[in-house]
C-alpha positions in Angstrom: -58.4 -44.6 112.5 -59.9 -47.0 114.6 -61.7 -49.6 111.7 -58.9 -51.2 108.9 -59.3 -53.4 105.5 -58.1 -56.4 105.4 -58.9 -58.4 102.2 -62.7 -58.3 102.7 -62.5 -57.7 106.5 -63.5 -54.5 108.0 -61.9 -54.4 111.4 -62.5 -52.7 114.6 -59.4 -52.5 116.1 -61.2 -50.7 119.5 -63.6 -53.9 119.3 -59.7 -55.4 119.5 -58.8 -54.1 122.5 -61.9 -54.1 124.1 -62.1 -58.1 123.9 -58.5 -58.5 125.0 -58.6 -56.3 127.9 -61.7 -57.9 128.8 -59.8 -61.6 128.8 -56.8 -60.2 130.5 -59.5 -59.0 133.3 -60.7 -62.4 133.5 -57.2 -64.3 133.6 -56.0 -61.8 136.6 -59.0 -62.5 138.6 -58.2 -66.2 138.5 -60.5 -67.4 135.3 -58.5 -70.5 133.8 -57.6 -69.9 130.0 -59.6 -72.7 129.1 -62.7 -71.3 130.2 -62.1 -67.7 128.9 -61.4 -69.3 125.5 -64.7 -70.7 126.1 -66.4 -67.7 126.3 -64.5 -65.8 123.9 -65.3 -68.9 121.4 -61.9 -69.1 120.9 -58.9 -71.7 121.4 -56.7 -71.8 125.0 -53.6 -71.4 122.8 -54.6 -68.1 121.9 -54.9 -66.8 125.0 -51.5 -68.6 126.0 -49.8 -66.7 123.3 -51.3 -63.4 124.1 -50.1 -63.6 127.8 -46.3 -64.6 126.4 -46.4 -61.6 124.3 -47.0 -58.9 126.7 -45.1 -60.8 129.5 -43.0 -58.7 131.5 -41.6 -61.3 133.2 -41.9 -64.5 135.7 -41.5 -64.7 138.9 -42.1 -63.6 142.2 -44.6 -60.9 142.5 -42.6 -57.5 145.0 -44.4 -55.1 146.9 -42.1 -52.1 148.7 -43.6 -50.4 151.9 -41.6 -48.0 153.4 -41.7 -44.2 156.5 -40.5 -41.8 156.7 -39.0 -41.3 153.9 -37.1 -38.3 152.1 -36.7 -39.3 148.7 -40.0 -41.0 148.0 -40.3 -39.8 144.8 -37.1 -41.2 143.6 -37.8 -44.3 145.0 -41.2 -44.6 143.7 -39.6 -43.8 140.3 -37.0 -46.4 140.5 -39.7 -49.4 141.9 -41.3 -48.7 138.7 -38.7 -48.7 136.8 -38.1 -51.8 138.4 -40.9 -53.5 137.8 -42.2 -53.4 141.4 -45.4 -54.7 141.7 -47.1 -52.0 145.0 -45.5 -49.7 146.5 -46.7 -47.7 149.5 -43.7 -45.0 150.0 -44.4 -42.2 152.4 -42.7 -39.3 153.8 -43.1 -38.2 158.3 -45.5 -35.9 156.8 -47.9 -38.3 154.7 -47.7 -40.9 156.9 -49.4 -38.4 159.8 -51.6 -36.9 157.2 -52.5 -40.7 156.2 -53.5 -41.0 160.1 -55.1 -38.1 161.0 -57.5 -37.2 158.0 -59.6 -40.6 158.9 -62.3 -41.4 161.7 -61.1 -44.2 163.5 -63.3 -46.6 161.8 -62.2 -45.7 158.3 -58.0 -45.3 159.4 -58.8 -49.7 160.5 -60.2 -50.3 157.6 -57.8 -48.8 155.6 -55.3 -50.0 156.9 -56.6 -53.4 157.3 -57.0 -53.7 153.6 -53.5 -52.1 152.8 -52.2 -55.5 154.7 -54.4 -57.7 153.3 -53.2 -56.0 150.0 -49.7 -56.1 150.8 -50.2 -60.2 151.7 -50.8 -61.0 148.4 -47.2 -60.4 147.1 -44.5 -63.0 147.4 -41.6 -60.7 148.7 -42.0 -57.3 150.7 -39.4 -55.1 150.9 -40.3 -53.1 154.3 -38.2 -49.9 155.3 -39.1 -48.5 158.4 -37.8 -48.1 162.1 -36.6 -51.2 164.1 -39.9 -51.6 165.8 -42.2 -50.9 162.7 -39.5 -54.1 160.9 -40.7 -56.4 163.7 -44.5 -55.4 163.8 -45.0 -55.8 159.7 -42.8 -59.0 159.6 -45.6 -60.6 162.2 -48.1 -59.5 160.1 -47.0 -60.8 156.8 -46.2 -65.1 156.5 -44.6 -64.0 153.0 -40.6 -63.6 152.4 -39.7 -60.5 154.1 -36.6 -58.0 153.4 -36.0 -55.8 155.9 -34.0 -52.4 155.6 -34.0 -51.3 158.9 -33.7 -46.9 158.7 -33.3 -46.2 162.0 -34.7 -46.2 165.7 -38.1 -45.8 166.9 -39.3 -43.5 167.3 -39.0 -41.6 164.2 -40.0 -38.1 163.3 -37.6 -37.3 160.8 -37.7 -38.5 156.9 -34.2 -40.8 155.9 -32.7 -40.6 153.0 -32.5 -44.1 151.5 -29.4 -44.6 149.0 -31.4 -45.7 145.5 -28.6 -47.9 144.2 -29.0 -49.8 147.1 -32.3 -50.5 147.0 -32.4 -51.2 143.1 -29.4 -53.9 144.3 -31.8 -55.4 146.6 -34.9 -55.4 144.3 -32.7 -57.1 141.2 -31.4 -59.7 143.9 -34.7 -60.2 144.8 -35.9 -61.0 141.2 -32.4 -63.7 140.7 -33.9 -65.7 143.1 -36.6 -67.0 140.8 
């Protein structure tokens, strides 16, 4: 039931979530707490304690990129599991498919956004062929990890061991 008594109350809890999720929007694009509390006509500390209770946890932000890929499904699994914050994992097959179904025009812009998307992470775990490694680490001024699957050019999908790239990820996240 979405409206509850307390006392004399009658509560929406909908109206609830609706406010919160609306503050949360604010705070992730940047709005101080101070001025959401403002707006909400409520105090900073609030908000403060609202953040630490749904806190995940601190720290670098990760993004995992990664072709071809056999097990991309596994691995997307276990970034999740994780806590990975993007991951763009793609078999021979998808990454073609992610080529050839644009103009030209819309593959740049795609693709242009995917790195301006992928810039705004603190780490990047990239897997990909020796040359792809060099070419993404020259595009991205962030801390790069580099799992190098092989020589380019590559037309066949790798199997990348899980374990060791859940090792990786939690070594990543000690660093904080």
């Amino acid at each position: 039931m979405d409206l509850i008594r307390i006392g004399d109350k009658l509560i929406s809890v909908s109206r609830i979530e609706n406010i919160i999720q609306e503050m949360l929007d604010l705070r992730q694009q940047g709005v101080s707490q101070a001025e959401v509390a403002k707006k909400f006509n409520t105090d900073r500390t609030f908000l403060s304690r609202l953040e630490s209770l749904g806190e995940i946890r601190k720290g670098k932000t990760i993004a995992i990129v990664g072709f071809p890929l056999k097990n991309t499904e596994e691995l997307k699994q276990l970034a999740f599991q994780e806590g990975v914050d993007f991951s763009l994992l793609m078999t021979d097959k998808e990454r073609w498919d992610f080529v050839y179904e644009k103009s030209g025009i819309e593959l740049l812009n795609e693709v242009m956004g995917l790195i301006y998307q992928v810039r705004q992470y603190d780490v990047v775990i990239l897997l990909g062929s020796d040359q792809r490694l060099r070419l993404f680490k020259a595009l991205l001024d962030k801390e790069v990890i580099s799992i190098d699957i092989g020589k380019s050019p590559m037309t066949e999908d790798v199997y990348v061991d899980p374990q060791n790239l859940r090792k990786i990820i939690r070594m990543t996240k000690k660093e904080d």
